[in-house]
N, C-alpha and C positions, 0 to 999 in steps of 0.2 A: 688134566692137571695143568699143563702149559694151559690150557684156552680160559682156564679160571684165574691163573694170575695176568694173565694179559687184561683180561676185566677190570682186575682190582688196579691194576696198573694206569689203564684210560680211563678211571677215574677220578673225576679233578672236584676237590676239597672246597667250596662253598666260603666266601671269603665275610665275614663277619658284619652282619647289619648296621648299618647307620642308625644313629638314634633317629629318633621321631621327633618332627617339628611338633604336631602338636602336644608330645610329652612334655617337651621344653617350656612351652608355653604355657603351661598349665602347672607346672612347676613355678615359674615366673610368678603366675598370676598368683596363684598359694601366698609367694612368698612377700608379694606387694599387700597382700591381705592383711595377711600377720604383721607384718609392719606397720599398715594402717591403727591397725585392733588397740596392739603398745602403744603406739602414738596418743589413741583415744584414753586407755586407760589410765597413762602414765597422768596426762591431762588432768583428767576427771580428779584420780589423787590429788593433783597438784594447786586444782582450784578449790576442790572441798578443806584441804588442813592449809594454806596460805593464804587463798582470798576466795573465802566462801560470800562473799557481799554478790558475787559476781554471778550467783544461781539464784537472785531474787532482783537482777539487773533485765530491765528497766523497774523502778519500785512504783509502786501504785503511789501518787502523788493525792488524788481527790477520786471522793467515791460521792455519786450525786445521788439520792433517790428520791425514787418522782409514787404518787400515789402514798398512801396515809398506811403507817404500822401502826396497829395498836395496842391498844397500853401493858397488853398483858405479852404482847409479844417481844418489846421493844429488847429489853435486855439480851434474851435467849439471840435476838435477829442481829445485834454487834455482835455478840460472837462471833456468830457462825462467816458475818462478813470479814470480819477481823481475823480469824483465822486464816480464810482462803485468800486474803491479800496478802499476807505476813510470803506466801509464795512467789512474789514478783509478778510482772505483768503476763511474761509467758506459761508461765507454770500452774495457774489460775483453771480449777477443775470448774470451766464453766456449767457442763450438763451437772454435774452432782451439787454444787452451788444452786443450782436453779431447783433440784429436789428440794436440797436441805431446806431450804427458806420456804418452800410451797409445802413442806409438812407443818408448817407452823399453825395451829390453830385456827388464827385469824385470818391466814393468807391463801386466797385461791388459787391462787396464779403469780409466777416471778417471769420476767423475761429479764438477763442480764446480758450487756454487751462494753466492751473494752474498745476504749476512743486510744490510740496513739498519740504521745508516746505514754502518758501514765493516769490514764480518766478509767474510771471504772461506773458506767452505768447501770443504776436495778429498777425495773419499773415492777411496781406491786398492785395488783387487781388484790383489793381487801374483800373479804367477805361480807355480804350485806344481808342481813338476818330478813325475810319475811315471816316468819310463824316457830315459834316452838313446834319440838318435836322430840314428845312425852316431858319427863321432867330434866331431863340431862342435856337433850341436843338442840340444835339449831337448823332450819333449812335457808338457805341460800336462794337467790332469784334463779336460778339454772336449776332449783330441784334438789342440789346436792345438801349433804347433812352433816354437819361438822360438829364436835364437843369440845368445847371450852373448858376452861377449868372450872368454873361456877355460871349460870343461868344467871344474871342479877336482876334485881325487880324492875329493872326500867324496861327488861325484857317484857314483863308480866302482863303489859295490854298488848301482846302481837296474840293472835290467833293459836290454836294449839291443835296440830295433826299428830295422827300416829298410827302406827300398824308394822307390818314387814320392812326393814331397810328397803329389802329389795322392790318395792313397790312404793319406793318414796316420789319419783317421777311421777306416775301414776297417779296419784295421791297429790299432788303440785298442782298439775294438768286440771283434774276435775276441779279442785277448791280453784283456782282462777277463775274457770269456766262459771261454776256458781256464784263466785263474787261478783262475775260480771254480768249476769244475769238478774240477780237478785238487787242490784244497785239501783235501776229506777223506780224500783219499786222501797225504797227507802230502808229495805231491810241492810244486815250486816251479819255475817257469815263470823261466827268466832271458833269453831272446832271443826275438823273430821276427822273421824276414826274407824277404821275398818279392822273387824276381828278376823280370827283362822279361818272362817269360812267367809271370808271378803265382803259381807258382808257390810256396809255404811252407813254413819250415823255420823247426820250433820248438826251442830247445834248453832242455832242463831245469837246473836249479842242480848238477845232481849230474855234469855233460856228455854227457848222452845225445841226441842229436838226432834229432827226431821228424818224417820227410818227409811232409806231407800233398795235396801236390800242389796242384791250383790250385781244388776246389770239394769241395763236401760235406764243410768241413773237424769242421764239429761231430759229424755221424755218425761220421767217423774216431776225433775224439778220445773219442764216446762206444765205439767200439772197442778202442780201446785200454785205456781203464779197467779195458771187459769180460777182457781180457786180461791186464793186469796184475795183479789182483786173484786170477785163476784159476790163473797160471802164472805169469808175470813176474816178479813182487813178489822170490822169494826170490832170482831169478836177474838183479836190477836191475846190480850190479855187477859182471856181468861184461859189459853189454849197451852196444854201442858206437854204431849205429844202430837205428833202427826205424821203415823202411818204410811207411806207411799207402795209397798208392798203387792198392792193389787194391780190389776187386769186395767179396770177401765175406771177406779173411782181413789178414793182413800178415806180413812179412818181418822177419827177425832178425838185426841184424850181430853180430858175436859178438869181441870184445876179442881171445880166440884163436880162430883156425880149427880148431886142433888139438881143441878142448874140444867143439865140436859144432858145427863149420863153418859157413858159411852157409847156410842152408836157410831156407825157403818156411812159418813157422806159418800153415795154414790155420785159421781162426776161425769156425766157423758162427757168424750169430747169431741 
């Protein structure tokens, strides 16, 4: 009994911790935070219901645009610039600006850029039509295909393609290829069109239509050149179809049957 309170006795009581530097500090830092925040918010209040002029400071003074809108876009294309200026210099949703305006019909391509302190730059890549595509759409020199709100008839002498969107590249690539092929030989390439089974029918400016089926279409047409030039040529207008379909020759429709029916030109080459 003695030897246990002597224990408790030589016992000595633990004298109470110092706070923590880093608690303090971190307390500190909290509280310079939150003071910041007020600071910010009280701000923000005080310039939005006082002098809101001051959240579209610097103001877009001149907007320059360089490359051609056209006519049917014109209006819709103030808008959309006039809206996103109306936000001040800083506040200007460049990348969505640059969508908005490149959804525009006529518009391929926008690049806009912001000169200091109040220039607003738009350059516009317009779309330039080479060929119909079906009755509705348009292709572009890159292949791509765009819909207007009407085809108008000055459209009506460009060439006319059609088939799969997804093959309109495709479809670009070859019609060049044959237009440029067929060029010294004084021809003119006015349609292609390729059905569900890919399949290809070219028609010429003069209405002859030329079946190549669904591959080896350059071989063909260099076929046919072969042929044209050796035989064809004087007999182009009376020639209704032209087969390219085969192995080693091609087939002749003939405007009359009577004149030399349809038969089978075999073509070594």
């Amino acid at each position: 009994m003695t030897t246990r309170n002597r224990n408790k006795a030589n016992r000595r009581v633990a004298p109470p911790a110092a706070p923590s530097l880093l608690t303090l500090r971190s307390t500190w830092d909290v509280l310079v935070i939150a003071g910041l925040l007020g600071v910010a918010v009280y701000f923000s209040y005080y310039v939005r219901n006082y002098h809101p002029e001051l959240l579209v400071w610097p103001q877009i003074r001149e907007v320059t645009v360089t490359g051609e809108v056209h006519a049917e876009d014109r209006e819709v294309f103030k808008q959309i610039v006039s809206a996103r200026v109306s936000k001040g210099f800083f506040r200007i949703p460049m990348g969505k600006l640059e969508r908005e305006l490149a959804g525009l019909p006529w518009v391929y391509r926008v690049q806009a850029q912001r000169s200091w302190p109040a220039t607003l730059t738009i350059r516009v890549h317009g779309q330039d039509p080479i060929a119909r595509w079906g009755k509705t759409g348009l292709m572009n020199v890159y292949g791509g295909l765009f819909y207007p709100g009407s085809v108008k008839e000055s459209y009506a002498s460009l060439p006319m393609l059609y088939g799969e969107e997804s093959r309109a590249q495709v479809l670009a690539g070859l019609f060049e290829r044959t237009v440029r092929a067929l060029e010294p030989l004084g021809l003119q390439l006015q349609g292609l069109f390729e059905d569900e089974r890919l399949s290809k029918h070219l028609v010429l400016s003069n209405g002859i239509i030329l079946v190549l089926g669904g591959e080896n279409h350059d071989e063909k047409i260099s076929r046919f050149m072969t042929a044209y030039q050796e035989y064809l040529a004087p007999h182009m207008d009376q020639v209704r179809k032209i087969d390219l379909r085969y192995t080693n020759g091609l087939a002749v429709e003939w405007k009359d049957p009577q004149l030399a029916g349809n038969f089978k030109l075999e073509h070594k080459l």
